[in-house]
LOBA-251033 format. One line per 5 residues: number of its first residue (from 1); their letters; for each residue x negated, y, z of N, C-alpha, C. Coordinates in steps of 0.1 Angstrom, whole numbers. Each point is the difference from the previous one (the first is absolute). Last residue first. Layout:
BEGIN
NUM = a = X:Y:Z:X:Y:Z:X:Y:Z  ...
***
This chain:
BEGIN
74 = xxxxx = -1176:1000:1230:-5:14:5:-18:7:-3  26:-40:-7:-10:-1:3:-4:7:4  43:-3:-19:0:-9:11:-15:3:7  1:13:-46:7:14:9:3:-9:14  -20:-27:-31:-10:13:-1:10:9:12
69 = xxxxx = 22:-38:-13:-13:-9:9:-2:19:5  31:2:-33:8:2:15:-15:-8:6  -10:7:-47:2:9:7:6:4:15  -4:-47:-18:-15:11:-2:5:10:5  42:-20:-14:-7:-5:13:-14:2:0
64 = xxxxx = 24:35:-24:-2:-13:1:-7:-3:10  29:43:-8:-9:-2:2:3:-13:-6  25:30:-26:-1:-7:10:-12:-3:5  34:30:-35:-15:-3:6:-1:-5:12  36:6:-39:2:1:12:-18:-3:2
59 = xxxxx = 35:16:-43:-13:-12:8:1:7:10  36:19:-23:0:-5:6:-9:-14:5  -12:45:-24:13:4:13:3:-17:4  -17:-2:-44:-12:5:11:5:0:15  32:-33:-26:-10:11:-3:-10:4:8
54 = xxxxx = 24:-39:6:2:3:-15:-3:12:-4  -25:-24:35:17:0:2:-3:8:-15  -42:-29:27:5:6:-16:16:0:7  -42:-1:32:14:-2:-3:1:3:-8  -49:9:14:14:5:-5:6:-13:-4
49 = xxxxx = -40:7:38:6:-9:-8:10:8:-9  -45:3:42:15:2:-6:4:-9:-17  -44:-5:19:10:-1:17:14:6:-5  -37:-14:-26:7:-12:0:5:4:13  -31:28:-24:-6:-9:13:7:-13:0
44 = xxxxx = 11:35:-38:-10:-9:3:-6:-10:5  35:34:18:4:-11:-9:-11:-12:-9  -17:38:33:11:-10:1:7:-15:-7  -26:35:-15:-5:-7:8:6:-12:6  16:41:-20:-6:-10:-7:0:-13:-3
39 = xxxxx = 10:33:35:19:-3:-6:-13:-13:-8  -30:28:15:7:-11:13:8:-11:-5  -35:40:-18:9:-11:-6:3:-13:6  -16:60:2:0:-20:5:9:-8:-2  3:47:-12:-16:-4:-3:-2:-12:12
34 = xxxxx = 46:19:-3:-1:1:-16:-18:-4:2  40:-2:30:-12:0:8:-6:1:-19  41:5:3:1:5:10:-13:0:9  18:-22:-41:-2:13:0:-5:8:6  12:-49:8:-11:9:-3:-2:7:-6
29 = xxxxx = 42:-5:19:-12:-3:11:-11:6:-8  33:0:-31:2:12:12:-14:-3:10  11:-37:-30:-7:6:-5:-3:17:6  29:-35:20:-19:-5:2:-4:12:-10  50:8:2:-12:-2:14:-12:-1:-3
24 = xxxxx = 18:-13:-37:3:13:-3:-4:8:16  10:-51:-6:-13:4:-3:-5:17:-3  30:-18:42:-1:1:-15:-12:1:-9  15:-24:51:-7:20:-8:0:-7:-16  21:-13:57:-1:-2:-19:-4:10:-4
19 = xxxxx = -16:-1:49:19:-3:-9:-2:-3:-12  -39:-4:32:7:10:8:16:-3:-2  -44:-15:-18:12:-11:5:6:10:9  -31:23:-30:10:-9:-7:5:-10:7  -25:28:23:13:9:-6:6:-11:-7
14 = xxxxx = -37:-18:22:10:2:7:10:8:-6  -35:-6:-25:6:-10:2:10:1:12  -26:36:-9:3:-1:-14:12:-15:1  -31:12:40:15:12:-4:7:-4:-15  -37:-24:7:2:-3:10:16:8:-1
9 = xxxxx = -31:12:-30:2:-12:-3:8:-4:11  -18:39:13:6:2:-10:4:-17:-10  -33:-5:33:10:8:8:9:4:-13  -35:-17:-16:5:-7:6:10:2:6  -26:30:-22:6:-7:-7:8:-12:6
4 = xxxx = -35:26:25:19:9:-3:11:-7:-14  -41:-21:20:10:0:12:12:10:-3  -38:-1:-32:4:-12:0:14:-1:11  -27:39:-9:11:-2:-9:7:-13:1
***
């Protein structure tokens, strides 16, 4: 489970420097895997981030410099 959480963490951060995602995106992503908690994790971890824009539609989810080390590391 370890190297599929990984791999999926790996996909998870590449999608988010793919283009801008909304936070209404991130919440679609993890919908989309609903019994692991990557999207969580993530943010927890300190690899993504929300951008406050004046509503939900406009935060923006970013990696952080943590998150671009983890996906550069492949």
């Amino acid at each position: 489970m370890q190297n599929a959480a990984h791999a999926l963490t790996q996909q998870f951060l590449a999608w988010v420097e793919e283009a801008p995602r909304s936070y209404a995106d991130a919440e679609a992503w993890r919908r989309s895997c609903p019994h692991l908690s990557i999207w969580e994790d993530a943010i927890s971890d300190g690899l993504v981030r929300f951008q406050n824009g004046s509503g939900m539609q406009q935060s923006r989810l970013l990696l952080t410099q943590r998150g671009r080390a983890w996906l550069d590391r492949g």
